[in-house]
PDB file of N, CA, C and O in Angstrom:
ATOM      1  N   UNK A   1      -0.250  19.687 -13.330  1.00  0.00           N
ATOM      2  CA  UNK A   1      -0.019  18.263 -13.086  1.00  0.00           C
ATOM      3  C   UNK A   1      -1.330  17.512 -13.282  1.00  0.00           C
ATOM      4  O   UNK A   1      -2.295  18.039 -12.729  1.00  0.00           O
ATOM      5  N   UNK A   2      -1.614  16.124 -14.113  1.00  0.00           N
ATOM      6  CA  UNK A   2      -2.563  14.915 -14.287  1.00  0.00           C
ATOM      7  C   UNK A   2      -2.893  14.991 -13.277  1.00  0.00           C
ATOM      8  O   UNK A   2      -2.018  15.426 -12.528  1.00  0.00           O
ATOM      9  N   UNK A   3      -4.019  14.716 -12.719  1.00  0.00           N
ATOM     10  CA  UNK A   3      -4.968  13.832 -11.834  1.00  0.00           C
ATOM     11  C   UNK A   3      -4.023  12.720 -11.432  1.00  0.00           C
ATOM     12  O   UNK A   3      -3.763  12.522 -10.245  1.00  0.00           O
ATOM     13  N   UNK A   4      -3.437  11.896 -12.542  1.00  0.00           N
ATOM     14  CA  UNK A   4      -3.129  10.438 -12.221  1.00  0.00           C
ATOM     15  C   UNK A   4      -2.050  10.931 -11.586  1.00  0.00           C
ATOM     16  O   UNK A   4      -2.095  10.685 -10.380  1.00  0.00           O
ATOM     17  N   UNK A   5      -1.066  11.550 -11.937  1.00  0.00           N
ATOM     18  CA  UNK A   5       0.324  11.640 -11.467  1.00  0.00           C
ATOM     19  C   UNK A   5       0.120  12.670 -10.109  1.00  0.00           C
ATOM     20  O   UNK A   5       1.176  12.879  -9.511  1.00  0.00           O
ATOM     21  N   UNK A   6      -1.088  13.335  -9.547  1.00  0.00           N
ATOM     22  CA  UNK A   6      -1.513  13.788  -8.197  1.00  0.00           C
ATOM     23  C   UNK A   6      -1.895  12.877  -7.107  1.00  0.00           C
ATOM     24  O   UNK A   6      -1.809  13.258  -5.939  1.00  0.00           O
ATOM     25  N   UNK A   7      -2.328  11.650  -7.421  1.00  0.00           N
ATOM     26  CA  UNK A   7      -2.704  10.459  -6.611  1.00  0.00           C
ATOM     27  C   UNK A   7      -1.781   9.842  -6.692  1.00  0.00           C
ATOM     28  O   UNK A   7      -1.769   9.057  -5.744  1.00  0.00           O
ATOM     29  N   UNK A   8      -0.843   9.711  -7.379  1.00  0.00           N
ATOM     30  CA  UNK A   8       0.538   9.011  -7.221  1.00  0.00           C
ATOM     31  C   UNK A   8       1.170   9.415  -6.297  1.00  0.00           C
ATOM     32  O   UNK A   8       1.884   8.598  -5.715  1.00  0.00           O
ATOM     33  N   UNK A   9       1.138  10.726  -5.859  1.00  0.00           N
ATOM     34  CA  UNK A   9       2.007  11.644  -5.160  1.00  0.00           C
ATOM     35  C   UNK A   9       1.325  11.687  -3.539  1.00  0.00           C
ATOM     36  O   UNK A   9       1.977  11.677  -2.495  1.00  0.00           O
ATOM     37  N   UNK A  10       0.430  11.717  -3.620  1.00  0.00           N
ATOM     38  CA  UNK A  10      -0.565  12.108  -2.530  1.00  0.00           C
ATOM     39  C   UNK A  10      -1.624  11.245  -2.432  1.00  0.00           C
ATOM     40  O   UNK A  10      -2.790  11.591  -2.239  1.00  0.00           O
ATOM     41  N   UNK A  11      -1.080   9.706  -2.615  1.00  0.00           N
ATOM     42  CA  UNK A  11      -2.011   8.611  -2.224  1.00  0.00           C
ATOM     43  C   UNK A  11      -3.556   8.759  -1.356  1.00  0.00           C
ATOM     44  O   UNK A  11      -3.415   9.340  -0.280  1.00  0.00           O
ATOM     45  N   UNK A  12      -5.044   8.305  -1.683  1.00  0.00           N
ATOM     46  CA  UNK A  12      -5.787   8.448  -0.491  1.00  0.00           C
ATOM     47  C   UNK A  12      -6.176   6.965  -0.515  1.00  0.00           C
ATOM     48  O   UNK A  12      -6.286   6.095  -1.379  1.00  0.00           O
ATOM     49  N   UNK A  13      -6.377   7.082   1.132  1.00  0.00           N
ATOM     50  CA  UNK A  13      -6.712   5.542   1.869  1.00  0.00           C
ATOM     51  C   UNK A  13      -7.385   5.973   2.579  1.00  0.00           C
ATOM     52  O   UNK A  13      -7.558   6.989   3.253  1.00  0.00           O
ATOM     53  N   UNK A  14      -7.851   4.915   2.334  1.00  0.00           N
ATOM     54  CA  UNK A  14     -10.037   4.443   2.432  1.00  0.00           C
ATOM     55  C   UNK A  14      -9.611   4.553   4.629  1.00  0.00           C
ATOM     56  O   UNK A  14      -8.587   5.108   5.027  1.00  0.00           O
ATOM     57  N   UNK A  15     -10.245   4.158   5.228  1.00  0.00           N
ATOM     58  CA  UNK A  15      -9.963   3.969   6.784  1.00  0.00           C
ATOM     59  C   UNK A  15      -9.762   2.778   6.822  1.00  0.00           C
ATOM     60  O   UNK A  15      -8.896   2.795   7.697  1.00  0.00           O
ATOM     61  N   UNK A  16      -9.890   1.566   6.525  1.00  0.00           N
ATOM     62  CA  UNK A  16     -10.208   0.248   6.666  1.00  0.00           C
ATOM     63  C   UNK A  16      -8.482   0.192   6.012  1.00  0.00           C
ATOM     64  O   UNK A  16      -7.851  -0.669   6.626  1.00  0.00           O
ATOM     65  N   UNK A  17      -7.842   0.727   5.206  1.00  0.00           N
ATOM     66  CA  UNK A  17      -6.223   0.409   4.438  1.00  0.00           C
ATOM     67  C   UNK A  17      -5.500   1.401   5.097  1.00  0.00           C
ATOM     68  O   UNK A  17      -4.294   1.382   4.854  1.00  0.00           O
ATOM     69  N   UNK A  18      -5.954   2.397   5.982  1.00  0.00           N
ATOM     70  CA  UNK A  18      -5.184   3.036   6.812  1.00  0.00           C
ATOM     71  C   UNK A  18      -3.514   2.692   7.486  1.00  0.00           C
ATOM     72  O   UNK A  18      -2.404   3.210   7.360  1.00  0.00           O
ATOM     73  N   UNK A  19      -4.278   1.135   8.494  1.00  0.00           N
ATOM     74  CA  UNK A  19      -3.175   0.764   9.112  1.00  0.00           C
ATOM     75  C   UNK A  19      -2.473  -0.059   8.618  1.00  0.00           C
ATOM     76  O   UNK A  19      -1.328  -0.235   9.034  1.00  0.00           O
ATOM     77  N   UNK A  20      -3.126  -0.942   7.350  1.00  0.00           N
ATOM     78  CA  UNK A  20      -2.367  -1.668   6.599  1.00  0.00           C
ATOM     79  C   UNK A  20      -0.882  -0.889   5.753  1.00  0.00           C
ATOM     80  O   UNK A  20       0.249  -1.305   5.503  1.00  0.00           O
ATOM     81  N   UNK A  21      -1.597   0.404   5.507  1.00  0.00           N
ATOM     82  CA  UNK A  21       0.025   0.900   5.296  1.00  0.00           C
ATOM     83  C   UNK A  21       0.680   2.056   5.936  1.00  0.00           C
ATOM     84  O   UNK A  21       1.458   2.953   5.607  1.00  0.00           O
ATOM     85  N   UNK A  22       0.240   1.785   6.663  1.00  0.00           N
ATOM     86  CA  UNK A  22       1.228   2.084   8.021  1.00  0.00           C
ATOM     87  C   UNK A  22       2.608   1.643   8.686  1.00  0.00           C
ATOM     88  O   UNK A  22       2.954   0.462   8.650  1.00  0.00           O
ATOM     89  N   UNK A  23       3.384   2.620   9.292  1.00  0.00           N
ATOM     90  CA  UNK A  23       4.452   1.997   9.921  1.00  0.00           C
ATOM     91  C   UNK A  23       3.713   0.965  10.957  1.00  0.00           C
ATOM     92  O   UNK A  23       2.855   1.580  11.591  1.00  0.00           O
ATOM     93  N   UNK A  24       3.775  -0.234  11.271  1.00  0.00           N
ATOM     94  CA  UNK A  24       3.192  -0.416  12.293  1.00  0.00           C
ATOM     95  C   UNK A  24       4.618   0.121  13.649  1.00  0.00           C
ATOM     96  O   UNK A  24       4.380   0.729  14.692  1.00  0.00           O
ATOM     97  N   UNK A  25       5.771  -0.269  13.248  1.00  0.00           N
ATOM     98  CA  UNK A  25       6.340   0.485  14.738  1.00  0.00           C
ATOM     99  C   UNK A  25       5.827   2.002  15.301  1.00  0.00           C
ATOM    100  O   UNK A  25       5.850   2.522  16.416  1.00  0.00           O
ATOM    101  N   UNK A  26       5.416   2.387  14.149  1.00  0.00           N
ATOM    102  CA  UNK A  26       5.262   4.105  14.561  1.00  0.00           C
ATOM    103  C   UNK A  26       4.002   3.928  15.126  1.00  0.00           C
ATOM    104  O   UNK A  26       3.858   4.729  16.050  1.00  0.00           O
ATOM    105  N   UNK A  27       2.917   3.135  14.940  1.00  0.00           N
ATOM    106  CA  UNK A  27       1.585   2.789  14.693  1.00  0.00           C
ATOM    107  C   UNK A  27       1.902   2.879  16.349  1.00  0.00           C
ATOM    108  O   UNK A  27       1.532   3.790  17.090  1.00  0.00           O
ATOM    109  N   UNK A  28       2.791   1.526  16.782  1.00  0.00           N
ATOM    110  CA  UNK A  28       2.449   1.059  18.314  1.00  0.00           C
ATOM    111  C   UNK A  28       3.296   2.003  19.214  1.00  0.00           C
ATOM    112  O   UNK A  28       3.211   1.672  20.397  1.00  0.00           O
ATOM    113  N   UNK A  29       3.997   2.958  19.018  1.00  0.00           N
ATOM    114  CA  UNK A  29       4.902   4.270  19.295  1.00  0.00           C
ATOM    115  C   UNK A  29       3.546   5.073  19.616  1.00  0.00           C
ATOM    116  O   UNK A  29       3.415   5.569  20.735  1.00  0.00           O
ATOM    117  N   UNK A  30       2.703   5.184  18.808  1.00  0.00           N
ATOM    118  CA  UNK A  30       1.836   6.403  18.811  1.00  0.00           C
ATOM    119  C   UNK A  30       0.712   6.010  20.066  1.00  0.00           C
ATOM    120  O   UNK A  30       0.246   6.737  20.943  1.00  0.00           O
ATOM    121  N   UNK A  31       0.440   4.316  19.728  1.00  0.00           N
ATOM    122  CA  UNK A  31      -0.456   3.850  20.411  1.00  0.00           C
ATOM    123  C   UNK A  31      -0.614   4.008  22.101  1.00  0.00           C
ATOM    124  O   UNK A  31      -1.661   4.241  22.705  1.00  0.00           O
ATOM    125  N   UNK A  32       1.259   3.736  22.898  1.00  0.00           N
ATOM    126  CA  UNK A  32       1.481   3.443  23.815  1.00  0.00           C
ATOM    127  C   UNK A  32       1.934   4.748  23.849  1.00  0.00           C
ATOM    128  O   UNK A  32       2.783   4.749  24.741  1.00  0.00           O
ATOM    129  N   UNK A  33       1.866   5.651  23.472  1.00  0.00           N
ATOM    130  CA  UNK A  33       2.077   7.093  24.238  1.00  0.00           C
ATOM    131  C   UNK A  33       0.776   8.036  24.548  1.00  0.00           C
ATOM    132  O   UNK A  33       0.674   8.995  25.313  1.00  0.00           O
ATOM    133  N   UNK A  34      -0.315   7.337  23.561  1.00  0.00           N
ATOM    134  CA  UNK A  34      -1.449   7.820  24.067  1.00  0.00           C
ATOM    135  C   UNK A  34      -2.218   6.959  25.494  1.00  0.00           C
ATOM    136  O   UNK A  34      -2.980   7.442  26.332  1.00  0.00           O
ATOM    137  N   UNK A  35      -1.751   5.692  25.397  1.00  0.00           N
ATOM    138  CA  UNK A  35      -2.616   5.044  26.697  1.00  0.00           C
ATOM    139  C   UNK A  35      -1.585   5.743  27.827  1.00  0.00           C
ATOM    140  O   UNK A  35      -2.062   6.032  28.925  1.00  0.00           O
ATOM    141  N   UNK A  36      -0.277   5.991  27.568  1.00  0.00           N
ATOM    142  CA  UNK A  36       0.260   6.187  29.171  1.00  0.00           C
ATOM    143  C   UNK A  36      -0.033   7.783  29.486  1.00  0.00           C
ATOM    144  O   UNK A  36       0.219   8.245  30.599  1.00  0.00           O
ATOM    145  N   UNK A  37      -0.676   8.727  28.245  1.00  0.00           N
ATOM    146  CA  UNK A  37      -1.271   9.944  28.705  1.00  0.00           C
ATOM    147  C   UNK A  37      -2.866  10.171  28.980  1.00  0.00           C
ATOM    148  O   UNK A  37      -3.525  11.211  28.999  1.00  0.00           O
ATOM    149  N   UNK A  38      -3.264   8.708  29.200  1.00  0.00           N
ATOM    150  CA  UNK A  38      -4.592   8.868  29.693  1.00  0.00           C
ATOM    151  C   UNK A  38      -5.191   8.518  31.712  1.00  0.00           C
ATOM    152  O   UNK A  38      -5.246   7.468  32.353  1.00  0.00           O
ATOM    153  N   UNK A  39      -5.487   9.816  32.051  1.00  0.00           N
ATOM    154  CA  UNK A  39      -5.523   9.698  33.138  1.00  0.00           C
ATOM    155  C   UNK A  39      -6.039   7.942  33.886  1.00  0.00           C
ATOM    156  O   UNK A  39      -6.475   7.073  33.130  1.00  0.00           O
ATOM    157  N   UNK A  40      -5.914   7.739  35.112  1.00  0.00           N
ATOM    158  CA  UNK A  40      -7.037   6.801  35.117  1.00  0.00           C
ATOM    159  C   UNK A  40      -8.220   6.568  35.599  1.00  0.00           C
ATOM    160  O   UNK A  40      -8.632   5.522  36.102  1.00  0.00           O
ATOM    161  N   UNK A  41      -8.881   7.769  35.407  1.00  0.00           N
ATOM    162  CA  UNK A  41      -9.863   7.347  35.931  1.00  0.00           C
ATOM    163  C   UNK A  41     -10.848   7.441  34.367  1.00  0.00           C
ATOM    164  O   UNK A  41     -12.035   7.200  34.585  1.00  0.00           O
ATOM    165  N   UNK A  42     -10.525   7.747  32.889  1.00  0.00           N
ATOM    166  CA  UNK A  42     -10.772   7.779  31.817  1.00  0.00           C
ATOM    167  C   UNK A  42     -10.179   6.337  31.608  1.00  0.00           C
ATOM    168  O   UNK A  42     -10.965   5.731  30.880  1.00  0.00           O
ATOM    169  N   UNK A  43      -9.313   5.693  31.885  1.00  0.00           N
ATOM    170  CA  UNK A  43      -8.500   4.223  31.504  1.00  0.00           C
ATOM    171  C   UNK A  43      -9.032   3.128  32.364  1.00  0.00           C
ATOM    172  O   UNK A  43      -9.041   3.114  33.595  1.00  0.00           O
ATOM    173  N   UNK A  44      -9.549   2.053  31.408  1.00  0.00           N
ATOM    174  CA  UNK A  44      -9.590   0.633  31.622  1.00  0.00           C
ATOM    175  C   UNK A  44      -8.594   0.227  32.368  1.00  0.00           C
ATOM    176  O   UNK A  44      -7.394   0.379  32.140  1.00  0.00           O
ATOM    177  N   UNK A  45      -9.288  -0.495  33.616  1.00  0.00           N
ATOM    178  CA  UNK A  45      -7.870  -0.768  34.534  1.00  0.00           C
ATOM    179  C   UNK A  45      -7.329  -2.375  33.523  1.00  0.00           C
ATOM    180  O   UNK A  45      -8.162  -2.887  32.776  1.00  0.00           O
ATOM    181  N   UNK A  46      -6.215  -2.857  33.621  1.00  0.00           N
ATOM    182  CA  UNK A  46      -5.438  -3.375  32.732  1.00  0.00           C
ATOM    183  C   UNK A  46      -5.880  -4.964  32.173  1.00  0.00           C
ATOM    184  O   UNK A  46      -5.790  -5.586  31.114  1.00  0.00           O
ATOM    185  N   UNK A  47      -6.406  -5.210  33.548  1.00  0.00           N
ATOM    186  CA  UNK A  47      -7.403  -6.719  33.267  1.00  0.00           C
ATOM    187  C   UNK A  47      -8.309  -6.638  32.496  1.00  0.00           C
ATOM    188  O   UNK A  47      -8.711  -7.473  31.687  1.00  0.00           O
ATOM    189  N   UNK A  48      -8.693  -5.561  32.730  1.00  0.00           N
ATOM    190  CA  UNK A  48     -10.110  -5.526  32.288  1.00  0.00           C
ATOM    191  C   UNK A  48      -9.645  -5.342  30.434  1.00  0.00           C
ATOM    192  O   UNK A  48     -10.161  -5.998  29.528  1.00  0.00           O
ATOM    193  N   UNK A  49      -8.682  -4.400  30.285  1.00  0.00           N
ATOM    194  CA  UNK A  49      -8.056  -3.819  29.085  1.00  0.00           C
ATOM    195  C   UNK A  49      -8.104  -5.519  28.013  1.00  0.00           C
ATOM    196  O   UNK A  49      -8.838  -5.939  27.118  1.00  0.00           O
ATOM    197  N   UNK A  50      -7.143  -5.944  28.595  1.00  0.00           N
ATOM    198  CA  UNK A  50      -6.663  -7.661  27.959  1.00  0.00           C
ATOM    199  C   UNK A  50      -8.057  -8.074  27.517  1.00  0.00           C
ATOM    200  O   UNK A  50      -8.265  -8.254  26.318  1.00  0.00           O
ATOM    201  N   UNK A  51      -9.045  -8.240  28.433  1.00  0.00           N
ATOM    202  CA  UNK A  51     -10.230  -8.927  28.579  1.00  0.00           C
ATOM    203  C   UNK A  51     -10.721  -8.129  27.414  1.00  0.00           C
ATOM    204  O   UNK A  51     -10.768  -8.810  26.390  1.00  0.00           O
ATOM    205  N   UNK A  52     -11.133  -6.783  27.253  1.00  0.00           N
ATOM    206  CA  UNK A  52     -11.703  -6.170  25.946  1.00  0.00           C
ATOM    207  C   UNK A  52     -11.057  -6.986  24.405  1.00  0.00           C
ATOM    208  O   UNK A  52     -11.587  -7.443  23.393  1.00  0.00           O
ATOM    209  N   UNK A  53      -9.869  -6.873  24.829  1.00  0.00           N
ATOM    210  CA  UNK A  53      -8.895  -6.980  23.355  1.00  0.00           C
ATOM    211  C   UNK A  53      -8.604  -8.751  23.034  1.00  0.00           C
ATOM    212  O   UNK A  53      -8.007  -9.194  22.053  1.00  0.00           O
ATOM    213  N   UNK A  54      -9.097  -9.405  23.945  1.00  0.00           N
ATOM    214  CA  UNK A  54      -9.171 -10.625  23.883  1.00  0.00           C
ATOM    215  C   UNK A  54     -10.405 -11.189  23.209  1.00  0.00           C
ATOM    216  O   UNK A  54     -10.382 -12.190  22.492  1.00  0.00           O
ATOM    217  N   UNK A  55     -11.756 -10.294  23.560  1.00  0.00           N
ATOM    218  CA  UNK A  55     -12.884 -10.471  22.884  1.00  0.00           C
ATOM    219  C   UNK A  55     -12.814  -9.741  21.704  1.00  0.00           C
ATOM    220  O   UNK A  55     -13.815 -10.156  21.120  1.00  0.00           O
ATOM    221  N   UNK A  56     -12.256  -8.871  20.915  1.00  0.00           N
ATOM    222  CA  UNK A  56     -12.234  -8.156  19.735  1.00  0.00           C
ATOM    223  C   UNK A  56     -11.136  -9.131  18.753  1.00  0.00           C
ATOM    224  O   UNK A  56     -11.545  -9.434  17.632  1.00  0.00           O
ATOM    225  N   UNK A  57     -10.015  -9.521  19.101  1.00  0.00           N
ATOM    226  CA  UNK A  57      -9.308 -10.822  18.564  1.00  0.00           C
ATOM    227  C   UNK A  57     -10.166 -12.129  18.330  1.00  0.00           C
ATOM    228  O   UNK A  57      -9.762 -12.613  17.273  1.00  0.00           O
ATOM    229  N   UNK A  58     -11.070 -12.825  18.805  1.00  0.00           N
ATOM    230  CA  UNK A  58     -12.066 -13.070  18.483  1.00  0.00           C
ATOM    231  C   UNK A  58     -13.209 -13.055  17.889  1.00  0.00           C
ATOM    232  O   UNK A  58     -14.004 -13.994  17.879  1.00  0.00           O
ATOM    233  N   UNK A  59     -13.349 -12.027  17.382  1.00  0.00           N
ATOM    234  CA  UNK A  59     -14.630 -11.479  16.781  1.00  0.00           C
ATOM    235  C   UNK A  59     -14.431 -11.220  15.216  1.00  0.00           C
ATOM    236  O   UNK A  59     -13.652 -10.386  14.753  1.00  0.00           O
ATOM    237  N   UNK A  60     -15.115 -11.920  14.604  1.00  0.00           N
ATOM    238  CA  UNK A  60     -14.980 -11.552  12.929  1.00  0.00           C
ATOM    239  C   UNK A  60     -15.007 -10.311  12.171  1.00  0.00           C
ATOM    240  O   UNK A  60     -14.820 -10.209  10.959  1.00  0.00           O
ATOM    241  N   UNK A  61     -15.264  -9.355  13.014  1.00  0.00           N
ATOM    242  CA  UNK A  61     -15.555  -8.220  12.618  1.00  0.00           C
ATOM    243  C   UNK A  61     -14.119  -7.196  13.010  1.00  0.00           C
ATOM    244  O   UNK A  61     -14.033  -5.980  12.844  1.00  0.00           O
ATOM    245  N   UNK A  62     -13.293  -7.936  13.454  1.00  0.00           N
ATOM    246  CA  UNK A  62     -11.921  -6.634  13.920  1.00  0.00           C
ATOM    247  C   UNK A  62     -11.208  -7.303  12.230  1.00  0.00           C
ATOM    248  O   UNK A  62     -11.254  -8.440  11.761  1.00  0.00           O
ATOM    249  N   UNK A  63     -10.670  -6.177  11.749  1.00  0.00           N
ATOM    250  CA  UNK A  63     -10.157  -6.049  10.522  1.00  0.00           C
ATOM    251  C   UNK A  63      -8.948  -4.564  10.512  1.00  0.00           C
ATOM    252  O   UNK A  63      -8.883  -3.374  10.205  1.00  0.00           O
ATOM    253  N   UNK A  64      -8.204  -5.616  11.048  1.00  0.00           N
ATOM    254  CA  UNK A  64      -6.615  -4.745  10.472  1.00  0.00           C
ATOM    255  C   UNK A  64      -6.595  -3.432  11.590  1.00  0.00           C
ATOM    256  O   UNK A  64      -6.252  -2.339  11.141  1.00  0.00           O
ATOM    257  N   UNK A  65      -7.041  -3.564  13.352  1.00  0.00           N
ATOM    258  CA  UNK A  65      -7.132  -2.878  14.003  1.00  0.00           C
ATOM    259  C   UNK A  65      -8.002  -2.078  14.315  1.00  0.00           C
ATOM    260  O   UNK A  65      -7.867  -1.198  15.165  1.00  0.00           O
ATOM    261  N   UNK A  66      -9.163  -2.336  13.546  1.00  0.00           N
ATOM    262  CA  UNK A  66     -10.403  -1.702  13.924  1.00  0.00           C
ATOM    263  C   UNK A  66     -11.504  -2.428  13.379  1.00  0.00           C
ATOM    264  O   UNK A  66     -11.546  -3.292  12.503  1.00  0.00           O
ATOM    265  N   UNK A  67     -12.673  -1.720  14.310  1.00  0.00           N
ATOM    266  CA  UNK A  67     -14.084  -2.838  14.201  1.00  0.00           C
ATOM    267  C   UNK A  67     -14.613  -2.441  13.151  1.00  0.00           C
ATOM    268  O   UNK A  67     -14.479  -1.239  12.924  1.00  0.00           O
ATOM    269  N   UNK A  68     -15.364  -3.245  12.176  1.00  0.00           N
ATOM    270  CA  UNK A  68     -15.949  -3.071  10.769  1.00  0.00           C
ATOM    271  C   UNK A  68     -17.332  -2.483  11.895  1.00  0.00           C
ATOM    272  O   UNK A  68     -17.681  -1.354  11.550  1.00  0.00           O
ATOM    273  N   UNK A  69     -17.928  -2.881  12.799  1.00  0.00           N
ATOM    274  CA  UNK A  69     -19.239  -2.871  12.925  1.00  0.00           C
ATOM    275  C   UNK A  69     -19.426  -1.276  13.124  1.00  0.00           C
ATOM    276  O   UNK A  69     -20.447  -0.611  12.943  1.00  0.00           O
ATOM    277  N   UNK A  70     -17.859  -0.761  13.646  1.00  0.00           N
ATOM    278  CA  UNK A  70     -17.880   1.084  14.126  1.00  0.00           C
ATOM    279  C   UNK A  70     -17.106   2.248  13.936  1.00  0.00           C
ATOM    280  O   UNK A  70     -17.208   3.366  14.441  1.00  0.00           O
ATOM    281  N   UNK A  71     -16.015   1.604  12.802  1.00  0.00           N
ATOM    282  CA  UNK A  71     -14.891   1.613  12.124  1.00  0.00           C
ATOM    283  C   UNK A  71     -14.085   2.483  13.556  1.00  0.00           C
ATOM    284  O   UNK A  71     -13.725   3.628  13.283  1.00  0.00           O
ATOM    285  N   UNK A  72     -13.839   2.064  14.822  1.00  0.00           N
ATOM    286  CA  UNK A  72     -13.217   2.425  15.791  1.00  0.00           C
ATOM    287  C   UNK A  72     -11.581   1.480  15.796  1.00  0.00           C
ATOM    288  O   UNK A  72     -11.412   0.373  15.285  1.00  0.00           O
ATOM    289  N   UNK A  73     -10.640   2.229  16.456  1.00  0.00           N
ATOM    290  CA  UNK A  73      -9.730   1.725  16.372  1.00  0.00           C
ATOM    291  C   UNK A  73      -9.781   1.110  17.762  1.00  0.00           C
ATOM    292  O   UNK A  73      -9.811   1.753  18.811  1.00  0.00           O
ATOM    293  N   UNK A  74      -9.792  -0.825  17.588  1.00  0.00           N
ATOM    294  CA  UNK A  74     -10.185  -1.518  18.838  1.00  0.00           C
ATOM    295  C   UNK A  74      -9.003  -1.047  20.120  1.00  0.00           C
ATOM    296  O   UNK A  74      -9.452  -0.437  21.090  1.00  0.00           O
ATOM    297  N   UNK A  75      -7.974  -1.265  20.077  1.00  0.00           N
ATOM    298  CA  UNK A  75      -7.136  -1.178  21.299  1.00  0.00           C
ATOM    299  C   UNK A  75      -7.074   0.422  21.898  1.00  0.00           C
ATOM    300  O   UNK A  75      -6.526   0.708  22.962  1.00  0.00           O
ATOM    301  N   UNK A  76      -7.685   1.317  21.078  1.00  0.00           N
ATOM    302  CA  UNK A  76      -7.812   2.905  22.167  1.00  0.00           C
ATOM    303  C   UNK A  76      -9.678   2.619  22.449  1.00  0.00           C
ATOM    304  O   UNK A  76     -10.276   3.225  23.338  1.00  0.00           O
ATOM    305  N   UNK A  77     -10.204   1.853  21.741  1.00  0.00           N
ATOM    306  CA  UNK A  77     -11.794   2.309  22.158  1.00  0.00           C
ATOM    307  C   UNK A  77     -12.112   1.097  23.616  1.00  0.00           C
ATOM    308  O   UNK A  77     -13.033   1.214  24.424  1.00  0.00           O
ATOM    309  N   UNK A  78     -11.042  -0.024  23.604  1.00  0.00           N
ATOM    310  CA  UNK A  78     -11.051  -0.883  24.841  1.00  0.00           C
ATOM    311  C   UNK A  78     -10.595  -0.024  26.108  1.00  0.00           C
ATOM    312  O   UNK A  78     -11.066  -0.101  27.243  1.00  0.00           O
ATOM    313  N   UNK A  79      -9.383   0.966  25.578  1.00  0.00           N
ATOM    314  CA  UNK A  79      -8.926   1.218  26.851  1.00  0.00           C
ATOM    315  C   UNK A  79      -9.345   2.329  27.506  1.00  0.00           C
ATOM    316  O   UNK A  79      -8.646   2.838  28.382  1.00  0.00           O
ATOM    317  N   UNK A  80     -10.800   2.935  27.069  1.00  0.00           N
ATOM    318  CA  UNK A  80     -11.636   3.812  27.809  1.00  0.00           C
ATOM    319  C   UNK A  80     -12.311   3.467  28.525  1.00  0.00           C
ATOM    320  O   UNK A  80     -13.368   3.024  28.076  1.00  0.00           O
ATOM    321  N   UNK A  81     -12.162   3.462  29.693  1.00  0.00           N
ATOM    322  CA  UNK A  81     -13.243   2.530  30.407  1.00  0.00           C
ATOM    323  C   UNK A  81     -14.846   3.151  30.000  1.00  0.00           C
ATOM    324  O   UNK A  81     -15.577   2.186  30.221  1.00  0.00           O
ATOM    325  N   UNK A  82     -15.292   3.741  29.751  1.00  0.00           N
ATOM    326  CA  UNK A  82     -16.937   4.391  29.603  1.00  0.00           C
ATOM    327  C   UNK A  82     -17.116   3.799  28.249  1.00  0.00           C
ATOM    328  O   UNK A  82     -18.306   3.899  27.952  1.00  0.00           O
ATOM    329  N   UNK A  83     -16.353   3.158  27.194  1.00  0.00           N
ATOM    330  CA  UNK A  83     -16.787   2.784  25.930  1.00  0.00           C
ATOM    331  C   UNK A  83     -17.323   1.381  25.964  1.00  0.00           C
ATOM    332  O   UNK A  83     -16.792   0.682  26.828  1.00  0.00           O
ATOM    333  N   UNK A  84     -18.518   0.630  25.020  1.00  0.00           N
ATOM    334  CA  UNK A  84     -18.265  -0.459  25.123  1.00  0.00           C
ATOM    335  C   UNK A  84     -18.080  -0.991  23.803  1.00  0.00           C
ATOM    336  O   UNK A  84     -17.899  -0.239  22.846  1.00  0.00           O
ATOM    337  N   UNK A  85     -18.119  -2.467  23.670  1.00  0.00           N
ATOM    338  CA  UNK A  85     -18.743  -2.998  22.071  1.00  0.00           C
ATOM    339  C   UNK A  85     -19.785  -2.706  21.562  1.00  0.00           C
ATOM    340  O   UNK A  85     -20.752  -2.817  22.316  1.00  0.00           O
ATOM    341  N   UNK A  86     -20.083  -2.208  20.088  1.00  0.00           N
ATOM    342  CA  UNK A  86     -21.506  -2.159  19.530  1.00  0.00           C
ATOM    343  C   UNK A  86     -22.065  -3.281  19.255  1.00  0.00           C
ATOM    344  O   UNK A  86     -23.141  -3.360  18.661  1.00  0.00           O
ATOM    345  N   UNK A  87     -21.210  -4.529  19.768  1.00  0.00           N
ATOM    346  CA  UNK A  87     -22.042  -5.501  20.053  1.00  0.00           C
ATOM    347  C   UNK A  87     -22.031  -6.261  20.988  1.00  0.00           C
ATOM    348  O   UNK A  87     -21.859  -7.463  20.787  1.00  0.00           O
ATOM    349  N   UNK A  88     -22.239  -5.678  22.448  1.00  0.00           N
ATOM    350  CA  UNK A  88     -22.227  -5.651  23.493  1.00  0.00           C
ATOM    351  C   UNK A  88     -20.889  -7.056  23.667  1.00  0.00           C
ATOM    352  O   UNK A  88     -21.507  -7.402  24.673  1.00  0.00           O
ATOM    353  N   UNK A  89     -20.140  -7.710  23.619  1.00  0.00           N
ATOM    354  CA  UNK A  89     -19.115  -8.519  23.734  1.00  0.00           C
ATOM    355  C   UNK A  89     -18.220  -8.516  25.069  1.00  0.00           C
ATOM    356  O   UNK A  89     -17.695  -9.440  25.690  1.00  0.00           O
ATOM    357  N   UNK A  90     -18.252  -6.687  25.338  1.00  0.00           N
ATOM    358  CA  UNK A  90     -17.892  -6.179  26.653  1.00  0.00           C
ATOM    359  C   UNK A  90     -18.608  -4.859  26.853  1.00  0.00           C
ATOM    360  O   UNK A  90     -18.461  -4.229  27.901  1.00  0.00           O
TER     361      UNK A  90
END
């Protein structure tokens, strides 16, 4: 089999086009089954959670669910409580 007709088949995406083609239902399926299996004392208590993801919605640098500045995916790296912004924001 071509090269060309192997990348046809078996697409690769960069991290940054990841979630763009993504299911996003499966995306937020996957998302909310990992925050409700994180103990809490590893989990952002929930105010605080909003408050992270409120400052990353804001910030020019979140692109399609994750930060250009750390290529982290913002809504699991908010809801650790021990993580912060690499640009201090929270």
């Amino acid at each position: 089999m071509s090269e060309n007709r192997e990348e046809k088949k078996n697409p690769r995406f960069c991290r940054r086009c990841l979630l763009e083609e993504a299911d996003p239902e499966a995306y937020q399926r996957d998302l909310v089954s990992v925050l409700a299996r994180m103990d809490r004392e590893t989990r952002t208590p929930p105010a605080e959670y909003e408050r992270r993801l409120d400052a990353c919605r804001a910030c020019g640098r979140l692109n399609a669910g994750t930060c250009e500045a750390c290529g982290c995916y913002v809504e699991l790296r908010a809801a650790v409580r021990r993580q912060k912004c690499p640009y201090r924001k929270w």
